[in-house]
C-alpha positions as CSV (number, residue, x, y, z in Angstrom):
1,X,33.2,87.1,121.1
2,X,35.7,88.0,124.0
3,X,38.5,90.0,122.9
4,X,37.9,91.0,119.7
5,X,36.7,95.1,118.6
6,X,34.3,95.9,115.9
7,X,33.2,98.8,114.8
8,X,29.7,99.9,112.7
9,X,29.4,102.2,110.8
10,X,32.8,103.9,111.9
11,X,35.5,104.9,108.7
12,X,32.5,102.8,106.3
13,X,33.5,103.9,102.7
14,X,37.2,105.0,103.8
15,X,40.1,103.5,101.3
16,X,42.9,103.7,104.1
17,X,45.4,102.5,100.9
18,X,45.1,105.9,99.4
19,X,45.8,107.5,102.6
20,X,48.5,105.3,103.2
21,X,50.2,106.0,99.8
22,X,49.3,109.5,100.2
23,X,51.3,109.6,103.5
24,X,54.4,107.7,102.3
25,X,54.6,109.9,99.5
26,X,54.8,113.4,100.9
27,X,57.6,111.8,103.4
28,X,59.3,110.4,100.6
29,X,59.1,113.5,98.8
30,X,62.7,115.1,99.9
31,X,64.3,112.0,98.6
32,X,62.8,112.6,95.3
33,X,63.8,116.3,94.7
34,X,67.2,115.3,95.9
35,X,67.6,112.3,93.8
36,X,66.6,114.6,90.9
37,X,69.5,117.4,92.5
38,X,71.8,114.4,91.7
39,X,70.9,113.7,88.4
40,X,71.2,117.2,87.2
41,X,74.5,117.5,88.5
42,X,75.8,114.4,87.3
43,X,74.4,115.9,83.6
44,X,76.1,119.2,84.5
45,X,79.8,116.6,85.4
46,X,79.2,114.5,81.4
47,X,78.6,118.0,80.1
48,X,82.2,119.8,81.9
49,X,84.0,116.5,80.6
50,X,82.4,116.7,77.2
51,X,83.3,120.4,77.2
52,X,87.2,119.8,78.7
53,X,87.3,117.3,75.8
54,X,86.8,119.6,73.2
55,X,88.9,122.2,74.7
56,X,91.4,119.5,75.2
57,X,91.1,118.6,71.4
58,X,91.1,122.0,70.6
59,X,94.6,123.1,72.4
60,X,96.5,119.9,70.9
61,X,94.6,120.9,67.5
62,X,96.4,124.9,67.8
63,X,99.4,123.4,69.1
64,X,99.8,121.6,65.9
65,X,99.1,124.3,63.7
66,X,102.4,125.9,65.0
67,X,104.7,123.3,64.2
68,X,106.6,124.0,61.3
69,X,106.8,120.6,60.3
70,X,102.8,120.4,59.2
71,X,101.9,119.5,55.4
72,X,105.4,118.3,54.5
73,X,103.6,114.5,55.2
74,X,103.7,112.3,52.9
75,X,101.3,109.5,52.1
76,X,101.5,106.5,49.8
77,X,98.6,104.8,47.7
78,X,99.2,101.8,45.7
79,X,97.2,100.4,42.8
80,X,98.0,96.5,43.9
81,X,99.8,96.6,47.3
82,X,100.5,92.5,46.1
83,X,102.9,94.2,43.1
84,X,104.9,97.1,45.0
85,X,104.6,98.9,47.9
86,X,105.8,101.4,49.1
87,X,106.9,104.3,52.2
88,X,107.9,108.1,51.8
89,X,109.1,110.6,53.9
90,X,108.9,114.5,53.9
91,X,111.7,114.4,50.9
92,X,109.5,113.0,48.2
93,X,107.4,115.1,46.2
94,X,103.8,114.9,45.6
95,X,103.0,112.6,42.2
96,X,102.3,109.6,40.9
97,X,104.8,106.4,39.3
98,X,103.7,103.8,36.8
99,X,105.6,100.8,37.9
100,X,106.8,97.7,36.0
101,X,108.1,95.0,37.9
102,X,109.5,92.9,35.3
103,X,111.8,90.7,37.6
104,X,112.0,90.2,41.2
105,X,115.9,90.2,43.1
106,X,116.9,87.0,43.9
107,X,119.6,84.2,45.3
108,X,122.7,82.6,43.5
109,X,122.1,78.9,43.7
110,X,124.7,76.2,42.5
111,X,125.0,72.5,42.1
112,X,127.5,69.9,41.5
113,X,127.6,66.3,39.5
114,X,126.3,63.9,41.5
115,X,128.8,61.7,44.4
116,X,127.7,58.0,44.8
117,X,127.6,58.8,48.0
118,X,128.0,61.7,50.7
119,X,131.7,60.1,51.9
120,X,132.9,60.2,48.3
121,X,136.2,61.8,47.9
122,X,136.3,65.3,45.9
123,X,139.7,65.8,45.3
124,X,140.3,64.9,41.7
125,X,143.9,63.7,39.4
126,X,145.1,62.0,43.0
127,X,145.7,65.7,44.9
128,X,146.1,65.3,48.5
129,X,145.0,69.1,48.8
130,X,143.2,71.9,46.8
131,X,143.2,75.5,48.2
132,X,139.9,77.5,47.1
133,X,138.3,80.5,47.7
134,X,134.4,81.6,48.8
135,X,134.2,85.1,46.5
136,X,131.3,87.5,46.8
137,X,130.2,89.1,44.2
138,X,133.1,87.8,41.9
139,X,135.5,90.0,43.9
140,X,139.0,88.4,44.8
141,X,140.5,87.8,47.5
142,X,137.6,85.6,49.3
143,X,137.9,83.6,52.3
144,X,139.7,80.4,51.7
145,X,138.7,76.9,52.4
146,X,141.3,73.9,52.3
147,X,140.1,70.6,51.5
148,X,142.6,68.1,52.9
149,X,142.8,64.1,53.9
150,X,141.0,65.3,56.4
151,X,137.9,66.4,55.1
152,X,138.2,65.2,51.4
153,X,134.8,63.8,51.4
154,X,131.2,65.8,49.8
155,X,130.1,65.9,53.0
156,X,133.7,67.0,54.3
157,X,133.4,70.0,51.7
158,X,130.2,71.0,52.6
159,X,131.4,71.3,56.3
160,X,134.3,73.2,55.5
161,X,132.2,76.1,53.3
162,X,129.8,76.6,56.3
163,X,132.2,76.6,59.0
164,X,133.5,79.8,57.1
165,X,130.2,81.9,57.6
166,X,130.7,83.1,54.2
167,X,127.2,84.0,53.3
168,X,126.4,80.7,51.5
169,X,125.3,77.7,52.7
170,X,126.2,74.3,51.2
171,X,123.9,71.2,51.7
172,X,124.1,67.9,49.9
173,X,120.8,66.7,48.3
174,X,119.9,63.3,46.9
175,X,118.6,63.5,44.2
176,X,117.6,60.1,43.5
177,X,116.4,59.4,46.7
178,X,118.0,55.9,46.8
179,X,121.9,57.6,47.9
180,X,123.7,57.4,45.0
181,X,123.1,60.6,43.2
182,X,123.9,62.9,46.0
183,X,124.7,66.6,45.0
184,X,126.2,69.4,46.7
185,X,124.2,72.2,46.3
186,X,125.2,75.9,47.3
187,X,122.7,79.0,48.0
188,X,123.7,82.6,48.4
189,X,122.3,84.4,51.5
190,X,122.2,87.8,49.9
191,X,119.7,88.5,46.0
192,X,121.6,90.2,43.7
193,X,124.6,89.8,41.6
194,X,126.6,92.1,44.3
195,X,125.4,89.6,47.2
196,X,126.2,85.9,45.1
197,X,128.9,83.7,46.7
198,X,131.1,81.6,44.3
199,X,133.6,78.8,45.4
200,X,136.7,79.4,43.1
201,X,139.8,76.7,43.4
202,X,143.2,79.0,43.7
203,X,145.1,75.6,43.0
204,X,145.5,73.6,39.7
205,X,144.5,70.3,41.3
206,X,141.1,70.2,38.7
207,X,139.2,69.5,41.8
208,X,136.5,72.5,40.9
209,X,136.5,71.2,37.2
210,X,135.6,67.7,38.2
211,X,132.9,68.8,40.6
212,X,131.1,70.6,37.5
213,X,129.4,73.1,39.7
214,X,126.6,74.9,37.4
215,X,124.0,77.2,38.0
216,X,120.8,76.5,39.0
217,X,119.2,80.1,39.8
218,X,119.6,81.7,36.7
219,X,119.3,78.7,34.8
220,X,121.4,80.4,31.7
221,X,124.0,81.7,34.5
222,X,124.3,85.6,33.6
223,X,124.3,86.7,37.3
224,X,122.8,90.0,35.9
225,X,119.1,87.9,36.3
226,X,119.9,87.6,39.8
227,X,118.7,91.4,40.2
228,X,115.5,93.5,40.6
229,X,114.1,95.1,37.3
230,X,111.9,97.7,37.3
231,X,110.6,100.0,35.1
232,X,109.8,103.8,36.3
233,X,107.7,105.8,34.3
234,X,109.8,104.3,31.5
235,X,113.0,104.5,33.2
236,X,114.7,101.2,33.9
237,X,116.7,100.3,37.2
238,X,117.7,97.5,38.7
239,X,118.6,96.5,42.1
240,X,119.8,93.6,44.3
241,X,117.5,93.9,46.6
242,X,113.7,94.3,46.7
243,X,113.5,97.3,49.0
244,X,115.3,99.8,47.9
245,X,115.2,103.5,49.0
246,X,118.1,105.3,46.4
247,X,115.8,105.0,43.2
248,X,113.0,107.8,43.8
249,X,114.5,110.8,46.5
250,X,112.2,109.8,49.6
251,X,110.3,107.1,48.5
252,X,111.3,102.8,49.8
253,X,109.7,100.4,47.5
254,X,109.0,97.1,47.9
255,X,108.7,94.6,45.4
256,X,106.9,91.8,45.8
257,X,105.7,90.3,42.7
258,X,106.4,90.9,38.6
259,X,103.5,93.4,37.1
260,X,102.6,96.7,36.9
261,X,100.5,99.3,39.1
262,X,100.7,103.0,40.0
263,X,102.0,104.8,43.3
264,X,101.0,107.9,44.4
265,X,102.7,110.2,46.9
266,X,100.1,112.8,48.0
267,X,100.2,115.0,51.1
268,X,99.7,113.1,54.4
269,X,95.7,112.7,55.9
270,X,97.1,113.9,59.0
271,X,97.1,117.6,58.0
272,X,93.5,117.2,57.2
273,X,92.2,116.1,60.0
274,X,94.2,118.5,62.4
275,X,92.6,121.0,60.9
276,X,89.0,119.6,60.8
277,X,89.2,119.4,63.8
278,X,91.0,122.7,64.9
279,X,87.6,124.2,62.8
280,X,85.2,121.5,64.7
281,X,86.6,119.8,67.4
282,X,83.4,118.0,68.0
283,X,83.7,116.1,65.1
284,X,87.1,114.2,66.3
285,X,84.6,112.5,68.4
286,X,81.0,111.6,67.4
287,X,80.2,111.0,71.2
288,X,80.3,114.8,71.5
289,X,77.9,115.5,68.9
290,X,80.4,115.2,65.7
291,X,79.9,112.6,62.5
């Protein structure tokens, strides 16, 4: 056929695809040696790092061992962290506390008879005005409120305590629900006996008497109940407040339920593990061979 070449006899038996692979893969030969170069010095680059690392560790580690203030740590375990819990600093000493919670700190809180409604006048015998005082913590002098024709209403009263930011706040409640036993009710800001807020009438109009204000929070009104008690390895304290640092020298507790557990003020983890790791670096990071 014209055009065409064929050849008999010529390269019979002759796999040209090995020759062919053969031939490609001496040329690519300096590509392979080099791409194997690269790989042993990016090994040798993770290796440096790994090794700056560790000598990084190491340094801080030293460094650490020279500051004076290492060991004098403190760290806190708890038996129930949903009784007490608790913080210390480098003042505490080491040892353990068997805590009784027995009652938890809380808020003054005060009602009076119920008003047929919340525009019902409070002054009482036909007084035009009665002068009274917002004391904390029984303490006198307070900060005075003056009920007048102006405001002599429950609602007027209640008003005239909380424009005085006297830390209590006065709300009216209905009691009923249908607006004729409407209360005024009064709630400390501040737990404790210290931090209660009475309303104390400094004239003799009977206006306080008449409202009949009684406690409602404690129930038996001894103001004493209105703060933390806690027993300490048998020692009883009480508080107003439920975080308290002046009981134990360096240790805050904070009480959040009544019962008992244990705290324990050992020597901080942080000592520990600076010097693990100032013996073994490595092992401040398994990636670098530690556990």
């Amino acid at each position: 056929m014209a055009g065409s070449i064929s050849f008999s006899s010529i390269g019979s038996g002759i796999d040209f695809g090995v020759i062919r692979d053969a031939i490609l893969t001496e040329r690519a030969r300096p590509i392979t040696a080099m791409n194997v170069k690269a790989g042993n010095y990016s090994a040798r680059i993770d290796a440096l790092k790994q090794l700056n690392t560790a000598l990084a560790t190491l340094t801080s580690s030293t460094e650490a061992l020279t500051n004076r203030d290492l060991g004098i740590g403190r760290s806190i375990t708890t038996g129930d962290a949903t009784i007490v819990t608790a913080t210390a600093t480098s003042a505490a000493n080491l040892g353990s506390f068997d805590i009784d919670v027995t009652r938890l700190a809380t808020n003054l809180s005060q009602a009076s008879r119920s008003f047929s409604s919340t525009t019902a006048p409070v002054l009482a015998g036909g007084a035009t005005t009665a002068t009274f005082e917002l004391r904390k913590g029984g303490t006198a002098p307070g900060i005075e409120v003056t009920i007048d024709s102006n405001n002599n209403t429950l609602e007027g009263l209640r008003d005239a305590i909380n424009a005085k930011n006297a830390g209590v706040t006065a709300s009216i409640v209905d009691i009923n629900g249908d607006g004729t036993g409407q209360q005024l009710v009064l709630s400390s800001k501040e737990t404790g006996a210290g931090g209660r807020v009475e309303l104390v009438e400094t004239t003799s109009t009977g206006t306080l008497t008449d409202l009949n204000i009684r406690s409602l929070n404690p129930p038996d009104g001894d103001f004493t109940k209105l703060d933390a008690s806690l027993n300490v390895n048998g020692l009883t304290i009480s508080r107003p407040t439920n975080s308290f640092s002046d009981a134990v020298t360096g240790v805050t507790f904070n009480l959040k339920k009544v019962g008992a557990t244990t705290i324990g003020v050992t020597h901080s983890a942080d000592i520990e593990y600076k010097l693990l790791i100032f013996v073994n670096p490595y092992h401040a990071n398994p990636d670098y061979g530690g556990t």
